[in-house]
C-alpha positions in Angstrom: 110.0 81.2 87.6 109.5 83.9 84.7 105.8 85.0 84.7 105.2 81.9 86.5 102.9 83.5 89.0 101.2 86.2 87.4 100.5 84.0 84.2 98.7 81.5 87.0 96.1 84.2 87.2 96.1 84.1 83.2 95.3 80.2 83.2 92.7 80.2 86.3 89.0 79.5 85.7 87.7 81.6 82.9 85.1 83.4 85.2 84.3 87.1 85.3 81.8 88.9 87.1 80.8 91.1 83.8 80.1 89.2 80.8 82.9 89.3 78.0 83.3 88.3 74.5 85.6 86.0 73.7 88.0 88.9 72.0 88.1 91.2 75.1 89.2 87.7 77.1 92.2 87.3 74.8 93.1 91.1 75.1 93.1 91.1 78.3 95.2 88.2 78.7 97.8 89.4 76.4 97.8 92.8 78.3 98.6 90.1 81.4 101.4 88.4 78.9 102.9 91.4 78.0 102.3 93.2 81.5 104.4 90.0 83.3 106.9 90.6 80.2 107.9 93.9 80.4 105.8 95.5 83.6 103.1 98.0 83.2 104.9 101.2 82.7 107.3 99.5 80.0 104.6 97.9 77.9 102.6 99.8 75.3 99.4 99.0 73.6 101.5 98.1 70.4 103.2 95.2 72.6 99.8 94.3 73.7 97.9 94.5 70.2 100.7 92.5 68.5 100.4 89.9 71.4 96.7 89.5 70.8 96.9 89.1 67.0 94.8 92.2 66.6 96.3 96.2 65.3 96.6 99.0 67.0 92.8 100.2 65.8 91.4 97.2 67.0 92.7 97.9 70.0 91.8 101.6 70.7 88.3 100.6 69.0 87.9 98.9 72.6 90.1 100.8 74.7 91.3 104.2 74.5 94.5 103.7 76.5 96.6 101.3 78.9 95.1 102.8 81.9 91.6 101.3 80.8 93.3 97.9 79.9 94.7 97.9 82.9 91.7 98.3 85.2 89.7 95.5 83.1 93.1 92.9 83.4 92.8 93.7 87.2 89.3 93.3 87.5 89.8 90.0 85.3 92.8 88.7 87.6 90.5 89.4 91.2 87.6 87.6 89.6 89.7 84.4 88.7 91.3 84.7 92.4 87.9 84.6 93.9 87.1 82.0 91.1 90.0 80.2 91.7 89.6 80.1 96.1 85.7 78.7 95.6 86.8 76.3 93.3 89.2 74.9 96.2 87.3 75.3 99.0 84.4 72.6 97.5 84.7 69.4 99.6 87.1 71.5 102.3 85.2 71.8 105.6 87.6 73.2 108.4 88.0 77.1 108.6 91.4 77.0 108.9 92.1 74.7 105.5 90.3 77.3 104.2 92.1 80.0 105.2 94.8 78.2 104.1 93.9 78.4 100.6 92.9 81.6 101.1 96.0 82.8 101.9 98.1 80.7 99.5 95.7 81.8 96.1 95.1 85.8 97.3 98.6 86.4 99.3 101.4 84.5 98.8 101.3 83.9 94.7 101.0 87.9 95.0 104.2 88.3 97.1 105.8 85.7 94.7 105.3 87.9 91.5 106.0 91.1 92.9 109.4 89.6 94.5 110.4 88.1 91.4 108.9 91.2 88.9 108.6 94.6 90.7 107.5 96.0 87.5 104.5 94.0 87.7 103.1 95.9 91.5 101.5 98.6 89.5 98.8 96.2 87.8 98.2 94.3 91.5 97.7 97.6 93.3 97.0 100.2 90.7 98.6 103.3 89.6 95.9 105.4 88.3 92.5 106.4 89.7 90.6 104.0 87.8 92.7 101.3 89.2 93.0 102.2 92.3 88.5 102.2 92.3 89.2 98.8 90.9 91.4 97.8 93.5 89.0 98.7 96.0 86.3 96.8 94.2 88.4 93.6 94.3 89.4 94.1 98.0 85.6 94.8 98.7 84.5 91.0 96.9 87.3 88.8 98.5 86.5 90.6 102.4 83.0 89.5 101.5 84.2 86.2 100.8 86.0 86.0 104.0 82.7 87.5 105.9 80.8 84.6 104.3 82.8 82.0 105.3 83.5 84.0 109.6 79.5 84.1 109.3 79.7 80.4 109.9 81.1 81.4 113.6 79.2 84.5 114.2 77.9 83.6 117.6 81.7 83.0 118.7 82.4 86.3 117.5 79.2 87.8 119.2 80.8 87.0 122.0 83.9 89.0 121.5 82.2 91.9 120.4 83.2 91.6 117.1 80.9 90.9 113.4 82.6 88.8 110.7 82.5 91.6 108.1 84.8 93.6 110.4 87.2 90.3 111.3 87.2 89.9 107.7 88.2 93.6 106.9 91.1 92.9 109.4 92.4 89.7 108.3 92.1 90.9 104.1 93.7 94.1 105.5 96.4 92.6 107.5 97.7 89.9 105.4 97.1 92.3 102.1 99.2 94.8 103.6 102.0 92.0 104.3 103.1 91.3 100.7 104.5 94.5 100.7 106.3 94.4 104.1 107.6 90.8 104.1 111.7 90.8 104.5 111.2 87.7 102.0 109.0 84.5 101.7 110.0 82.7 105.0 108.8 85.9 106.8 105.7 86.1 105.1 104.7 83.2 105.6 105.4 83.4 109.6 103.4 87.0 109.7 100.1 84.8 107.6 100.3 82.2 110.5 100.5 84.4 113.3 97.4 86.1 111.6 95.6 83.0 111.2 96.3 81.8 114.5 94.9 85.3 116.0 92.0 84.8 113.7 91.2 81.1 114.6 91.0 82.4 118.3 88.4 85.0 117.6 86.7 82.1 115.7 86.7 79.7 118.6 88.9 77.5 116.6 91.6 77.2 119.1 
C-alpha cells in the first residue's frame, strides 16, 4: 500500500482552519506527494516545486525553506483529520462508535504509514521547532475534540474526580504515544481497545 495512507490525508475534506488559496492547497499537497515519495529529509523543494507545476522561485516566493512547508502540510493534514472524524461522527450517537472512528482516522492510519514508510515520521511528529509548535497545536485541537464529545458524560466523571479535558488529555496521550510502541498492527489494536475499554468505564459506559 505505497502512499496509501498518508495520501488519504491528501484526499480528505478540503478543510483548513486558516484560509488558503487554491495555489498554497496544491503546494502543500505536492509537499505530501513528494513527502510520502521520498520521506522528509530525502525530498527537496525542487522535488516539491516540480510536483506542483510551479519553479523553484515560485516556490521560495511562498516559503523560504522545507521546514516552513513542512509545518503548513502538517497543519493541513491535522485539520483534514479533525475534518475527516466530524464528518463521520454525523448520524453516530454511541460514545464508543465514536471512539471508534476516532481511533481508526487519528491512530491507526498513522501507525499504518509510519510502519510501511519510516521516512515519512518526521512530517507526523515534527523535526524542527516550528513543527514541533505545530504538533502541539494539532494535539491541542483533536484533545478538545475528545473533551467535547467526554463533556457529554461529565457528571459520570464528576463522580470519579476526574474533568473531560483531563480524560481527554489521557486517552489522546495514551493512544498517540502507541503508534510508536506497537510491536505491529495486531498489538496496536489490542493496546486502543484496552484504552477504550478503561475510558468507557470512566464514562459510565460499561
Amino acid at each position: 500500500r505505497h502512499r496509501q495512507d498518508l495520501v488519504f490525508y491528501k484526499h480528505t475534506i478540503n478543510v483548513n482552519m486558516y484560509i488558503m488559496n487554491e495555489r498554497e492547497t496544491k503546494i502543500l499537497d505536492a509537499a505530501i506527494d513528494v513527502f510520502a515519495r521520498y520521506g522528509v529529509r530525502k525530498a527537496t523543494m525542487g522535488d516539491i516545486a516540480e510536483q506542483a507545476g510551479i519553479s523553484r522561485p515560485t516556490l521560495y516566493a511562498r516559503y523560504a525553506n522545507k521546514d516552513e512547508i513542512m509545518v503548513a502540510a502538517m497543519q493541513l493534514i491535522s485539520e483534514r483529520v479533525i475534518a475527516a472524524v466530524t464528518e463521520a461522527w454525523e448520524g453516530v450517537e454511541p460514545i464508543g462508535q465514536r471512539l471508534d472512528i476516532f481511533l481508526d482516522i487519528a491512530i491507526v492510519r498513522f501507525f499504518d504509514q509510519i510502519q510501511q514508510m519510516p521516512d515519512a515520521s518526521d512530517l507526523l511528529t515534527g523535526q524542527s521547532e516550528g513543527a514541533r509548535a505545530s504538533q502541539a497545536i494539532a494535539e491541542e485541537s483533536k484533545i478538545k475534540l475528545l473533551a467535547r464529545l467526554f463533556d457529554t458524560r461529565s457528571d459520570q466523571l464528576a463522580a470519579k474526580g476526574v474533568t473531560p479535558i483531563e480524560l481527554a488529555e489521557l486517552f489522546y496521550a495514551s493512544s498517540s504515544s502507541f503508534k510508536f510502541t506497537a510491536r505491529d498492527a495486531v498489538h496496536l489494536r489490542k493496546l486502543l481497545a484496552t484504552l477504550k475499554r478503561s475510558a468507557m468505564v470512566m464514562l459510565g459506559e460499561e
